[in-house]
C-alpha positions in Angstrom: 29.1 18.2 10.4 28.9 14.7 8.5 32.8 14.8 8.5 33.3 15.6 12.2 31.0 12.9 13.7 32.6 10.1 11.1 35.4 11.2 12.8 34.6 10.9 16.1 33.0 7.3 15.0 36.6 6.4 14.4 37.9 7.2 17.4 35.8 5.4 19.2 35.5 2.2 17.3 39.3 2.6 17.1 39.1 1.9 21.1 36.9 -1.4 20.7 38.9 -3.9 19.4 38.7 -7.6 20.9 40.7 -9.0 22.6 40.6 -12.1 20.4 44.0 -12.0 17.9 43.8 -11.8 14.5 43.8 -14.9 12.4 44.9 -15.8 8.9 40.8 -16.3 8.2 40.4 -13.2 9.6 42.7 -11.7 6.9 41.3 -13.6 4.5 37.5 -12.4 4.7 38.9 -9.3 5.2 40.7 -8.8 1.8 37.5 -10.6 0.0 35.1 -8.6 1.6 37.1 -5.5 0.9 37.8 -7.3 -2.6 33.2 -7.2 -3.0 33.7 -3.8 -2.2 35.7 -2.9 -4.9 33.7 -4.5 -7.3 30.5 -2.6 -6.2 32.5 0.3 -7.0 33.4 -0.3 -10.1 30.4 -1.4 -11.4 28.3 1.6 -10.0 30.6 3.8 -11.7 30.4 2.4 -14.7 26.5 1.9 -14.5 26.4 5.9 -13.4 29.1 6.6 -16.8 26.6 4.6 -18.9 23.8 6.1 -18.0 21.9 3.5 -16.0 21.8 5.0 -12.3 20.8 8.2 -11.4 20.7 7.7 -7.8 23.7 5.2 -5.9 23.4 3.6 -2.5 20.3 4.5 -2.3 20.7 8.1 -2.7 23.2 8.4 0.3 26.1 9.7 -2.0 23.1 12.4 -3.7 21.8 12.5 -7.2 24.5 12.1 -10.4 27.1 11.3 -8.1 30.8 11.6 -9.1 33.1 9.4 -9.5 35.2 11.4 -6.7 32.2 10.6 -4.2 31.2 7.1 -5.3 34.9 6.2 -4.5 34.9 8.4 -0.8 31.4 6.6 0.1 33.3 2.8 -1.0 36.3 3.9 1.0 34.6 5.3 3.9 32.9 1.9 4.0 35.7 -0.7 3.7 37.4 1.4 6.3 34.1 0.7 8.6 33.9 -2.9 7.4 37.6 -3.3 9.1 37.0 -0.9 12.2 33.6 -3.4 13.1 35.6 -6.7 12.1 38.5 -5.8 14.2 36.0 -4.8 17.1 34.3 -8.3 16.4 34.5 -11.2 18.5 36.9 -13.7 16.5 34.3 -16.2 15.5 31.9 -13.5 14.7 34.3 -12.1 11.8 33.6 -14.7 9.1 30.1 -13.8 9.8 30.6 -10.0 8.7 32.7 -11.0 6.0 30.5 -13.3 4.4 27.7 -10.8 4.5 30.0 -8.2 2.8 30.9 -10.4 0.4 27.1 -11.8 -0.6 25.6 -8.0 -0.3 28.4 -6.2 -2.4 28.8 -9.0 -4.5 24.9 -9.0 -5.6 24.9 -5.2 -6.3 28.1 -5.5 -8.5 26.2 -8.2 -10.5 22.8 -6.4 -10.4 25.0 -3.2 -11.6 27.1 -4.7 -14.0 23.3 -7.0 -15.7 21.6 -3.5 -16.1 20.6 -3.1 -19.4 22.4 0.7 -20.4 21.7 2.5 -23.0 25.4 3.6 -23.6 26.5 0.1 -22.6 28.3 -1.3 -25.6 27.4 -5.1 -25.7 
């Protein structure tokens, strides 16, 4: 059911787009918003392999989650991220990219300061 309404979400954000064109800014806090993303990822998987989360994104992805669906959740939301940018007003979009960037950005560093116990220092 989850599957069938993101779905549906698609199609009809895929409708929404501004009229405003795209810019090179607009590519650019695209790619480093997507870039924070990335970096969240990585860091929650290796605080979940290390043995310092038990529960990501606040327990949207479920207890123990894989690495399989730590990576579909990441996707799923840098393909949102884009979908809302592009339906964005143009002088909106450096708006949502910033707050991508500062809100992924801090998780990666809060995931990546945890103190693990299988951490190697």
């Amino acid at each position: 059911m989850r599957f069938l309404m993101a779905i549906v979400a698609c199609g009809l954000l895929l409708g929404c787009a501004h009229s405003d064109p795209w810019s090179g800014d607009d590519t650019f806090w695209l790619i480093v918003s997507e870039a924070a993303i990335v970096a969240d990822g990585i860091s929650t998987t290796r605080a979940i392999h290390d043995g310092c989360i038990e529960t990501g994104a606040l327990g949207l992805i479920g207890k123990h989650p894989s690495d399989r669906e730590v990576w579909a959740y990441m996707g799923s939301r840098m393909v949102t991220s884009w979908l809302i940018m592009r339906a964005l007003p143009a002088k909106w979009r450096p708006y949502w990219g910033g707050f991508h960037v500062f809100t992924n950005g801090v998780a990666a560093r809060n995931n990546f300061k945890l103190n693990c116990p299988g951490r190697r220092r």
